[in-house]
N, C-alpha and C positions, 0 to 999 in steps of 0.2 A: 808192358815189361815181360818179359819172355819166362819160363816157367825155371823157376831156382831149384838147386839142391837146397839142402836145409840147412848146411854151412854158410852158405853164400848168403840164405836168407837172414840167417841169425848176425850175417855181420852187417849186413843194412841197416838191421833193426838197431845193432849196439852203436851204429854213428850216427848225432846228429844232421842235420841237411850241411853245417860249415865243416863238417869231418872231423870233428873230435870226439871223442869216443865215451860210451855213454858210463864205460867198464875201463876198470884197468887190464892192461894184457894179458895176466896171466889167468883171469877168471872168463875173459875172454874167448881164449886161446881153448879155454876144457871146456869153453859151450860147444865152441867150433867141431871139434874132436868128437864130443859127444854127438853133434849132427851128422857127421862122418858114419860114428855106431850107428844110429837113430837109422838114417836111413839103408844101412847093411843089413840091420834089425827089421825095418815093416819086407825088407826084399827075400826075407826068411835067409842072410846068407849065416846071422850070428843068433844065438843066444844066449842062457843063464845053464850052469850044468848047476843046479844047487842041492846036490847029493854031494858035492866036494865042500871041501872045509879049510879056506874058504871058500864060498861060492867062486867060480869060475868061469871066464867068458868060455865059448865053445863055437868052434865054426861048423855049422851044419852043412852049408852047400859052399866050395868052393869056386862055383863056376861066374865067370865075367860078368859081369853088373850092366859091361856097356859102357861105363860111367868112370873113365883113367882116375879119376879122384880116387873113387872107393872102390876100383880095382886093385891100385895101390894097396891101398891100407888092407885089404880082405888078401891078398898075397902075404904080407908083412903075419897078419893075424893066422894065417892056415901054417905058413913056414916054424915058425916057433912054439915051443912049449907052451900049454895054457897059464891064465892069469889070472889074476883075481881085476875084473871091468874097471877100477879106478888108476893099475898100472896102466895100463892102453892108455884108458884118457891123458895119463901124463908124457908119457911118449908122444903121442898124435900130435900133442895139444901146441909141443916146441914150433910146428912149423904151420900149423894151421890158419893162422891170422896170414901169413904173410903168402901162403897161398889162396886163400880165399881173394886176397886183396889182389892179384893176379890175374885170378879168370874174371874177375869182374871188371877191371881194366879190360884186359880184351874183349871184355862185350860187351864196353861203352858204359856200365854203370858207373864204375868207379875209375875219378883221375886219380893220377899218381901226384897231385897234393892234397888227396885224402879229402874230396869234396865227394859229396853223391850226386848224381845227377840228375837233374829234374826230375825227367821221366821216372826216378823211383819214390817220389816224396808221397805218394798215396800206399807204400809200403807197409807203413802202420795201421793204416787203416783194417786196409786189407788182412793183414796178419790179424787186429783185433777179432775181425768176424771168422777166421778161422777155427782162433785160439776157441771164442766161445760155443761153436758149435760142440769143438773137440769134446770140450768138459762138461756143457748138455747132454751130451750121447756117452760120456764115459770112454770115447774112443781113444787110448794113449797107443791101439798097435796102427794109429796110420801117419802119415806124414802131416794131418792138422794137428796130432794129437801129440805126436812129439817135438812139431815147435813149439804146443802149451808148455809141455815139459821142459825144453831147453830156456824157453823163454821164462820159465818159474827158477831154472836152476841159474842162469845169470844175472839173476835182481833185475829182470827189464819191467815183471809185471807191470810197472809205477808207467813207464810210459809208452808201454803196448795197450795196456788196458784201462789206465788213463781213471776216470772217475766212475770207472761202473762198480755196478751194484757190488758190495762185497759179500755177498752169497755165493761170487761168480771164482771170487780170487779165491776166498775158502777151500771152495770146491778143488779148484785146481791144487791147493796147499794138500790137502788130504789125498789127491790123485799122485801129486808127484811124491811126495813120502812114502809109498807103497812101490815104488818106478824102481829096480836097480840100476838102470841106468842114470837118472835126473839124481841117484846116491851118491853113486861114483863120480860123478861132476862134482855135486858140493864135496864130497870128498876130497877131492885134487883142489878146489878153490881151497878149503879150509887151511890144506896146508901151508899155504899161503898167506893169507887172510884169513879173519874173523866173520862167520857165517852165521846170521840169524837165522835159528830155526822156527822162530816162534810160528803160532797162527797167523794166516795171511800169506806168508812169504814173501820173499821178491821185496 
């Protein structure tokens, strides 16, 4: 399987192998959004201004990612007035599902009646052993470390990480509750939906 953004990744993750969805849309859609930030975030282009009140996304570097996805959205973010990270997510989040689900039709992962295909079904796995490096090492600024986080902010813990140890999920519960970013997601979810914050997460 060819090396994912972290949008593309998170929506592998939230479809079963028959395509139906592990999440409803809209919590969905601000994980997606949130991978978008995630990885503008480990590429140093966004941050946190948190001398503002409220805290504020902030774009640091405006320059080309490479990446038309989150070149997109890093134009979108430098063109306008700053924001408090869970407005973004709710903007981003309207069209994220259904372009995720796009580039991965064109690159053969995903058919257009919403099946995954083979070649992605060792996705979870995979993802598990990234998630848990992530949160052994305490690393939430790289791209394992922020699909821990997205993957804790959409309720997939349950079946990305499946029956491990719960020292491992804890861990990740206290890492992403410290995250402004994996905030602003449950945030945008909340609005929507009812979000357990309890211990555990996910």
């Amino acid at each position: 399987m060819p090396a994912l953004l972290l949008p593309d990744e998170l929506f592998l993750l939230a479809h079963r192998r028959s395509g139906a969805r592990r999440v409803d849309r809209i919590p969905m859609g601000a994980g997606l959004a949130g991978g978008t930030l995630g990885e503008l975030r480990i590429r140093g282009r966004i941050g946190i201004d948190d001398t503002a009140d409220p805290w504020m996304l902030a774009v640091h570097r405006d320059d080309p990612t490479g990446e038309p996805i989150l070149d997109r959205a890093l134009a979108v973010l430098a063109a306008e007035p700053p924001r408090p990270p869970h407005e973004w997510i709710e903007r981003l989040r309207v069209t994220a599902l259904d372009e995720s689900a796009d580039r991965l039709a064109r690159q053969g992962l995903f058919n257009p009646e919403g099946k995954r295909r083979e070649r992605v079904s060792n996705a979870i796995p995979a993802a598990r052993a990234r998630v848990v490096d992530a949160v052994s090492m305490s690393n939430m600024d790289s791209q394992a470390g922020m699909l821990a986080l997205m993957v804790w902010a959409m309720e997939l813990t349950g079946p990305v990480l499946g029956r491990l140890a719960w020292p491992v999920r804890y861990r990740l519960w206290r890492l992403a509750m410290g995250d402004w970013l994996c905030f602003a997601v449950r945030t945008t979810i909340g609005l929507y939906t009812q979000v357990p914050f309890q211990g555990g997460g996910g």
